[in-house]
Structures are given as C-alpha cells and as structure tokens.
C-alpha positions in Angstrom: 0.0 0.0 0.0 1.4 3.5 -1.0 2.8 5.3 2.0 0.4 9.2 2.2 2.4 12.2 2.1 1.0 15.3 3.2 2.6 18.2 1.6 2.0 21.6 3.2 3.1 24.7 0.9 1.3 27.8 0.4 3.2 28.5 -2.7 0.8 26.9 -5.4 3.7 26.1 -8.5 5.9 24.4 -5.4 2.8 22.5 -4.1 1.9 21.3 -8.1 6.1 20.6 -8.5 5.7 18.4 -5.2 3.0 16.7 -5.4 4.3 15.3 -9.4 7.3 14.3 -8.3 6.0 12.2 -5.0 3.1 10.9 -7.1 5.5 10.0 -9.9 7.4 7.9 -7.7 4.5 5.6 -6.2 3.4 7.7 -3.1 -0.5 8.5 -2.6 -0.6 12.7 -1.6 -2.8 14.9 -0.3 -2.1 18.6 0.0 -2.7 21.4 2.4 -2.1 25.8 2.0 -1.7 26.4 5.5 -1.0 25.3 8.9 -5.2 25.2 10.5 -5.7 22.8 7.0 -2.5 21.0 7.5 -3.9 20.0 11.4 -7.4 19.0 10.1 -5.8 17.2 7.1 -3.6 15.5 9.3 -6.4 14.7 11.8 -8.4 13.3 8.9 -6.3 11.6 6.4 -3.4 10.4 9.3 -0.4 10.6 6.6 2.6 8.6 7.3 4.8 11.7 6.6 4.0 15.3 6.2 6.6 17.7 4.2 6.3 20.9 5.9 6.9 24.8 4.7 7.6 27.2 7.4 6.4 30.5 5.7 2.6 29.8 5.8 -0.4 32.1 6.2 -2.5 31.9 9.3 -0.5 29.5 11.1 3.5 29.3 11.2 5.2 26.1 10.2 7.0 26.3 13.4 3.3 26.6 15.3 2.0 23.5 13.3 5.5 21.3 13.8 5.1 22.0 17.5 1.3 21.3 17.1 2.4 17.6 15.7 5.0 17.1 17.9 2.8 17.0 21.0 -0.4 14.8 19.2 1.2 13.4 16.9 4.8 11.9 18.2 5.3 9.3 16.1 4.3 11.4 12.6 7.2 11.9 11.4 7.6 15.6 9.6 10.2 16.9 7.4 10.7 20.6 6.8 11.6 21.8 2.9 11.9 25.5 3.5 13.6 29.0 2.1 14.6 29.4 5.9 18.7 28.1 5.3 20.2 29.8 8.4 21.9 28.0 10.8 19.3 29.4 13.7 16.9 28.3 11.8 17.8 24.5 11.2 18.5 24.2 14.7 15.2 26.0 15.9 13.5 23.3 13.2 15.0 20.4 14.6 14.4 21.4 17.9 10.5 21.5 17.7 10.9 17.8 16.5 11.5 17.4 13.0 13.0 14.5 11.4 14.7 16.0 8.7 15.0 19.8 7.7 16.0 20.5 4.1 16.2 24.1 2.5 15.2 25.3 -0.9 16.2 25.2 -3.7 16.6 21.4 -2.9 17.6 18.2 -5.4 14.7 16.2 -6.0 16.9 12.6 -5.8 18.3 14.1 -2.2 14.7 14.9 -1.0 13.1 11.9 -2.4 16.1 9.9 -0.6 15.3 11.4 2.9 12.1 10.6 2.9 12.2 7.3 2.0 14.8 7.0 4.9 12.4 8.4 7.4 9.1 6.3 6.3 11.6 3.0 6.3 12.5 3.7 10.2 8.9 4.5 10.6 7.5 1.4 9.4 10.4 -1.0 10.7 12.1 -1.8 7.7 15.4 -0.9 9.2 14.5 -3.5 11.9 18.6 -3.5 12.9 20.5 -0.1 13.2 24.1 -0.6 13.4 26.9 1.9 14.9 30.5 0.3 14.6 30.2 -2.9 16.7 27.4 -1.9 18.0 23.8 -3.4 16.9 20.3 -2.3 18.0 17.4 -5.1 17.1 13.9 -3.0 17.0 12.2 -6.3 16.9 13.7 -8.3 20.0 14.5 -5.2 21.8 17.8 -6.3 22.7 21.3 -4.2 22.5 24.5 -5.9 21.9 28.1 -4.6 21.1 30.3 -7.5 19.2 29.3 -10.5 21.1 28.7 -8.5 24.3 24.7 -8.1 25.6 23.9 -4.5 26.8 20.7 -4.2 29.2 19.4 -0.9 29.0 15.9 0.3 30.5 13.0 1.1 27.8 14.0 4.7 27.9 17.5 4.2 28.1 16.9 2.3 24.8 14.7 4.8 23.3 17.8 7.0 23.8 20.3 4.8 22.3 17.8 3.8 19.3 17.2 7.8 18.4 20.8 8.6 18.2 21.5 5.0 16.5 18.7 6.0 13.8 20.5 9.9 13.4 24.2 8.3 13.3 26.6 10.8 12.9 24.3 13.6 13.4 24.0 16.6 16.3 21.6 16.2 18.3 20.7 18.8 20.6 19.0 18.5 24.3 15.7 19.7 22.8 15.6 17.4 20.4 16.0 14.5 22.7 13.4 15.8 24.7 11.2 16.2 22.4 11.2 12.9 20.7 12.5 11.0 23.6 10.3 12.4 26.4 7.7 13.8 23.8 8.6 17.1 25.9 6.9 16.7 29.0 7.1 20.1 30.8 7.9 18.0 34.0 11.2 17.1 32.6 14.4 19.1 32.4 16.9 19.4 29.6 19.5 17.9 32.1 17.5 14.9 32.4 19.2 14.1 29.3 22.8 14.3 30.6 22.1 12.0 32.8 21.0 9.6 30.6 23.9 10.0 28.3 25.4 9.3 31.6 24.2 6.1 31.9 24.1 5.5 28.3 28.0 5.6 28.2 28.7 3.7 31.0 26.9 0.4 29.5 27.8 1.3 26.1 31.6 2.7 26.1 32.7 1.2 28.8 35.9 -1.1 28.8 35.9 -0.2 24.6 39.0 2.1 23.5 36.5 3.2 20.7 34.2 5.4 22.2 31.1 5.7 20.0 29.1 8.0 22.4 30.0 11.7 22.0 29.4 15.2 23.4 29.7 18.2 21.2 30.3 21.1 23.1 27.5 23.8 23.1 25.2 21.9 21.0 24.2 18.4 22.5 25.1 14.7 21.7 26.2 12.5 18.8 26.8 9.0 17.9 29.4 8.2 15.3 32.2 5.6 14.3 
C-alpha cells in the first residue's frame, strides 16, 4: 500500500512541482495551504509523513510542527523550506522534526530522505548498526560485538534515536522532544544524565568510544 504524504506549501507552483514528483514515484498525496488545513488534514487523512513549509499564512510552520510534535509523536515531519540559516535548522529540529531541508533542494536528495524516514517508521530498518554496536527494533535487545547490553525502555529509546541519526548533532531539545515527547515536567538535564548512563553500558571497557558530546550543541553517535 502507498505510503500518504501530506505536503504543506502555500506556494501553489511548489505545491503542483511536489506533489508530481511524489506521485510519480508511487506515493498517494494529499495537499494542504496552510497550517489550520494542515492539522485537520492531518487529523483526517493520518499521513505517514508530512513535508512541511515554514512560511505559511494563518499559522507558522513552526506553530504547526510543534502542534504535531505533541499529538502526533510518532508522525514523522520533514521541513523543505527557504529558511537556510543555521538558527533556523537548529530551531526546526528542535520543535521535532526529522529532517529539515532548504530550498532550492535536489529532488533525488529529498526523495532519498524521505524514503529514509518512512523505512524507520514502518520497521524496515529493523537493525540499526553503529560500529560494533547493533540495535534489534524487533527483539529489543542491544549488543556490542558478542557482548549483551541491558538498557531500560528509555535508556533504549535513547540509544535507538541517536542510533537512527548516526553521525548527526543532536541537541537537548531534540532529545526531549522525541524521547520524552517534551513533558514540561522534565528538564533538559535529564538528558545528561541519561547519556550518563548511556556511556557507562555502552563505552565502557571499549577504547573506541562511539558515544560523543559536542560542546555547546548536545550529543552525537558516530564511528
């Protein structure tokens, strides 16, 4: 079954371009013109993805990512946007995106990082793999070369975010808000902690630390 794309772009000749291109490569798509129609589309249709403008009328892109972030946390939403500044990415990712890409864009690139995210939605990338390190999403179990790692359910919620973003920044917020789904209870140092305990059962005893802090910004995981 075709996976339903919701694309939300006020520009009409963007929208039209969009909505060729995803349809012309097997995806079913429905289309909204501003952030109040993207939440009732969304609340309607319930797309798998939704490619998301930031300039809209009525309703900011930022408002509406936020908007899906706390009803929707497992939608996953990918910003294509003029907005290129660095501030900009990083506010983005930090109201929960999955991806953010900036216009002009290549249509192979954007094509390729939405397939990416749908395939982690759906399971398909049922092992993620850092170095030695393997994450099952099926059996829920965590090994690194032929040692098992227990971790607790959010402890491996952790691990399997920043196994699915490999070599990527990931910043407090973002952890928070896809981790903890940005419970106003919780702190940002919360997530300190856990990269705390994270790196004690993961790095621990290996001369190849995969688990990595990058100062001022937040955490990585890389090779």
């Amino acid at each position: 079954m075709a996976k339903t794309i919701l694309i939300v772009e006020d520009d009409t000749g963007v929208q039209k371009y969009l909505k060729e291109l995803l349809l012309d490569n097997g995806f079913s798509v429905q289309t909204a013109s501003d952030g109040v129609q993207a939440l009732n589309s969304i609340q309607k249709l319930a797309p798998d993805l939704v490619l998301l403008d930031l300039g809209l009328p009525n309703m900011t892109g930022e408002a509406v990512c936020a908007e899906i972030r706390k009803k929707y946390p497992d939608l996953r939403v990918v910003i294509l946007t003029a907005k290129d500044g660095v501030l900009d990415i990083v506010q983005g990712l930090n109201l929960g995106a999955d991806d953010y890409i900036t216009k002009p864009f290549v249509a192979d690139e954007l094509l390729a990082r939405i397939k990416a995210r749908l395939r982690y939605q759906d399971g398909s990338d049922t092992k993620l793999e850092v170095g030695d390190l393997e994450l099952d999403n099926r059996s829920l179990t965590v090994a690194r070369g032929d040692k098992p790692i227990q971790l607790t359910p959010q402890e491996f919620k952790l691990l399997q975010y920043l196994m699915s973003n490999k070599g990527r920044i990931l910043t407090r917020d973002m952890i928070l808000n896809r981790v903890w789904l940005y419970s106003q209870d919780i702190e940002t140092r919360v997530v300190d902690v856990y990269m705390g305990y994270l790196r004690k059962k993961v790095d621990n005893g290996s001369d190849h630390k995969l688990l990595h802090s990058v100062r001022g910004f937040g955490y990585m995981i890389k090779e």
